[in-house]
KOLDRENMAR-921824 format. One record per residue (C-alpha): residue number from 0; x, y, z. Coordinates in steps of 0.25 Angstrom, whole numbers, always signed. Layout:
// residues N
(lokol NUM,(X,Y,Z))
...
***
This chain:
// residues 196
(lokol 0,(-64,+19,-103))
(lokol 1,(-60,+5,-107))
(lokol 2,(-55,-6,-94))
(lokol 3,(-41,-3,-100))
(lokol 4,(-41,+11,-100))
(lokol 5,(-45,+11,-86))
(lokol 6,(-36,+1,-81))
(lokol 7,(-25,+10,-87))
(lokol 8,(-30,+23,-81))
(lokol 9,(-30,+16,-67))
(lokol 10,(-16,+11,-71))
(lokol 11,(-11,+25,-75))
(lokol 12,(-18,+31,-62))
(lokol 13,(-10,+20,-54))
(lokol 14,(+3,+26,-59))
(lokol 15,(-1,+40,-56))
(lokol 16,(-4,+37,-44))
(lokol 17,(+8,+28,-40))
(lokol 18,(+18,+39,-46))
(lokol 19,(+12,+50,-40))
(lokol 20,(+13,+43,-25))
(lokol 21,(+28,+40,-29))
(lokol 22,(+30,+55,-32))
(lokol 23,(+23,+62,-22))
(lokol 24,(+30,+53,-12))
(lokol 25,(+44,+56,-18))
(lokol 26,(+41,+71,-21))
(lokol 27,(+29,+74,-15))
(lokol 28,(+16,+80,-19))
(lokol 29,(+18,+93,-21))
(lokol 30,(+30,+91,-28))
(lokol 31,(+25,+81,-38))
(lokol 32,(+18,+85,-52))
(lokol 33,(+8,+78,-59))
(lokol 34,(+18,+78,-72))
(lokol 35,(+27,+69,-63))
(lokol 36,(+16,+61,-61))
(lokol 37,(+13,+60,-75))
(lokol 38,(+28,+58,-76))
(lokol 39,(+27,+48,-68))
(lokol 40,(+18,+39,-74))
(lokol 41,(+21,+43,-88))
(lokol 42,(+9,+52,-92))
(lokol 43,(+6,+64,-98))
(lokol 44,(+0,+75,-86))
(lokol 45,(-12,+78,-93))
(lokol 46,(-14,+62,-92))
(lokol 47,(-12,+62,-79))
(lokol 48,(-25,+70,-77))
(lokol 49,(-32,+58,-82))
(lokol 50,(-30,+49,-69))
(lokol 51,(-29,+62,-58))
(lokol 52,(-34,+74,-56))
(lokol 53,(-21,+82,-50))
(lokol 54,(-12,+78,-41))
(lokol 55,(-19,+79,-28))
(lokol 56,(-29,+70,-33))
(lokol 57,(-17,+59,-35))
(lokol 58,(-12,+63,-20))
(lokol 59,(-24,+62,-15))
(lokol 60,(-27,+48,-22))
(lokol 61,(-15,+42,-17))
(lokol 62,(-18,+47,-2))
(lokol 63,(-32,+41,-4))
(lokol 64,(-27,+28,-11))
(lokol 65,(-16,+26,-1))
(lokol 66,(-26,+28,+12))
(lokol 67,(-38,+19,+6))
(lokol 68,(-26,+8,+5))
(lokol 69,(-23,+11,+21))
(lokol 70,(-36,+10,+25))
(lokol 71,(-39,-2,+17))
(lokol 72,(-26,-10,+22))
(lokol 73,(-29,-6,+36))
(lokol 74,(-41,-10,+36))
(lokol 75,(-36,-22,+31))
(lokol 76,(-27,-24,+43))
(lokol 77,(-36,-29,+52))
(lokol 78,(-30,-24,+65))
(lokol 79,(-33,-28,+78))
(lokol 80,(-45,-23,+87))
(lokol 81,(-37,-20,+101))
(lokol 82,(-30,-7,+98))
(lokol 83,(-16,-12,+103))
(lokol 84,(-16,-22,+92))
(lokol 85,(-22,-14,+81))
(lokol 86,(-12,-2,+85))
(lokol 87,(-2,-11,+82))
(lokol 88,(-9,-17,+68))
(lokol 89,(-11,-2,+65))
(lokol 90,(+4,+1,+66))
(lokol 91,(+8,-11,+58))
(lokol 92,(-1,-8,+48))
(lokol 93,(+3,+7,+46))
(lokol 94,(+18,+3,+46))
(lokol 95,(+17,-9,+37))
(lokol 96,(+7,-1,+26))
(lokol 97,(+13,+13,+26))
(lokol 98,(+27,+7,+24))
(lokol 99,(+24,+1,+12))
(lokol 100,(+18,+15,+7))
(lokol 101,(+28,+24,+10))
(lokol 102,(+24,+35,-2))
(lokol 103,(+9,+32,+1))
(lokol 104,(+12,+38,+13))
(lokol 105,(+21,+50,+13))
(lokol 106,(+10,+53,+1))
(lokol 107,(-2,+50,+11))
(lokol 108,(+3,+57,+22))
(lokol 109,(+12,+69,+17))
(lokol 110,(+4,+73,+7))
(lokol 111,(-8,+75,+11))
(lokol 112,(-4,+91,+15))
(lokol 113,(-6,+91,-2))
(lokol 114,(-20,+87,-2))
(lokol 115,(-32,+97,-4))
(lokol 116,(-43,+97,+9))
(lokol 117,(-53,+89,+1))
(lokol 118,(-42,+79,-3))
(lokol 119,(-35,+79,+13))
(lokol 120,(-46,+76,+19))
(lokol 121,(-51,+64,+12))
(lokol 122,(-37,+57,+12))
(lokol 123,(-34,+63,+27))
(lokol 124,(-49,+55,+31))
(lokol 125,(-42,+42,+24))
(lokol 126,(-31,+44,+35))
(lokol 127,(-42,+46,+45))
(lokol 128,(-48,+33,+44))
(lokol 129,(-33,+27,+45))
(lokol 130,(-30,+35,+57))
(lokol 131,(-41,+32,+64))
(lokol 132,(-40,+18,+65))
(lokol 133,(-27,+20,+71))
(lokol 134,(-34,+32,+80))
(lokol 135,(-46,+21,+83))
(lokol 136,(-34,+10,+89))
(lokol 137,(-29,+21,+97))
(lokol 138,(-43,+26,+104))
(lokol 139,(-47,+11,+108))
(lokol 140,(-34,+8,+113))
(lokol 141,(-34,+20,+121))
(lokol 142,(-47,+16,+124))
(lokol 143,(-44,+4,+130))
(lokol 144,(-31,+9,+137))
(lokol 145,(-21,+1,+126))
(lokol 146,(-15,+14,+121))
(lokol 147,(-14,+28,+129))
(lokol 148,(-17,+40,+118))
(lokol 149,(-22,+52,+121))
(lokol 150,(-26,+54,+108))
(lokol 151,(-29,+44,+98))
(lokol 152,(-30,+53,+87))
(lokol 153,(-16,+59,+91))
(lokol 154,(-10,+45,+94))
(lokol 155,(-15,+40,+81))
(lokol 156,(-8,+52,+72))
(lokol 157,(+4,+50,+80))
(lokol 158,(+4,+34,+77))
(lokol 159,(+1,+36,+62))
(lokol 160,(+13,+46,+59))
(lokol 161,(+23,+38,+67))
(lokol 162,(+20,+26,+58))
(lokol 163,(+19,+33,+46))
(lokol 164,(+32,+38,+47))
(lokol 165,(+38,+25,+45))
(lokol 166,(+35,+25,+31))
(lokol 167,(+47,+37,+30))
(lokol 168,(+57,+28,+37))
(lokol 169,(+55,+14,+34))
(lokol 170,(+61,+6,+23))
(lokol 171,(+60,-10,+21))
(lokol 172,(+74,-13,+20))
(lokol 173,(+77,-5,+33))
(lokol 174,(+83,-8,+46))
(lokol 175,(+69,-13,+49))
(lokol 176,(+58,-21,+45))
(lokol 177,(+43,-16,+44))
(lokol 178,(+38,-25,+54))
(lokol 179,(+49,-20,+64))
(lokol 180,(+45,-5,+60))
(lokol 181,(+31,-10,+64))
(lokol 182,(+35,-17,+77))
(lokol 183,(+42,-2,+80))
(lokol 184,(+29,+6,+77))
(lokol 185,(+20,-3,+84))
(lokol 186,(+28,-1,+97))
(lokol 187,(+29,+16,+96))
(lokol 188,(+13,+16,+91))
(lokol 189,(+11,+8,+104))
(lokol 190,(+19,+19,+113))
(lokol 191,(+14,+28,+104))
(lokol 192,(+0,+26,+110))
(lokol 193,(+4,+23,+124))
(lokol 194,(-1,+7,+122))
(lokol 195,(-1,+0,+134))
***
């Protein structure tokens, strides 16, 4: 395969990719057919098949490629050490990164119910590793008597879905700016977690 060949086969898989995340998101997975996709993107099926192997394979690709990027930018954050602080980094961090996906998520977090074992469990231990940062806050600010949970893992699920959920709600041009819609969410993940 010659250097131009590939770099169009990774530019066709690029436009798979975006227009299946733009039609799962708007129709869902189930309801979506690899001849839309090839529709989509202006190819015959059967070519399709040259750059995935069936459509889970392309869900499960754009959970995995949406996770790896989390993991990377958090890691890239830098939070804070004392849990307070990183509580609040975490929240911001979340809000700000999730808004600006909005079909990554509902993708990532709706249709994972769509995804055979093998391939739930390897995305669902992506989600571990992000949860768990969040989960590991929690413990040493229990810990050290800065928040007051009875469970972290409990309190950290419960965190996650109420932030989460902005990305059904929030639009740039609303009443609203992001940084306010932070400032909101840093205060109800406070009270959420009983911080003193």
């Amino acid at each position: 395969m010659t250097r131009q060949t590939r770099i169009r086969s990774a530019e066709t898989g690029a436009r798979i990719r975006a227009a299946a995340l733009r039609l799962f998101a708007r129709d869902g997975y189930a309801a979506v057919s690899m001849r839309q996709i090839a529709g989509e993107v202006g190819l015959q099926v059967g070519a399709l098949y040259n750059h995935v192997a069936d459509k889970q394979s392309l869900l499960v690709v754009l959970m995995r490629e949406h996770m790896e990027a989390l993991l990377a930018a958090l890691d890239a954050e830098a939070l804070p050490e004392a849990p307070d602080a990183a509580l609040e980094g975490f929240v911001r961090f979340h809000i700000r990164y999730h808004a600006a996906r909005p079909d990554e998520v509902f993708i990532a977090y709706m249709e994972l119910r769509n995804l055979g074992p093998e391939n739930f469990a390897g995305i669902e231990a992506l989600r571990r590793r992000y949860e768990d940062r969040l989960e590991d806050m929690l413990a040493r600010g229990a810990e050290a008597g800065i928040f007051s949970v009875r469970d972290a893992r409990v309190a950290t699920m419960a965190v996650i879905a109420m932030l989460t959920g902005v990305t059904t709600w929030f639009r740039p041009e609303g009443r609203l700016s992001l940084d306010e819609v932070e400032a909101i969410y840093v205060e109800m993940a406070r009270k959420a977690v009983g911080a003193h």
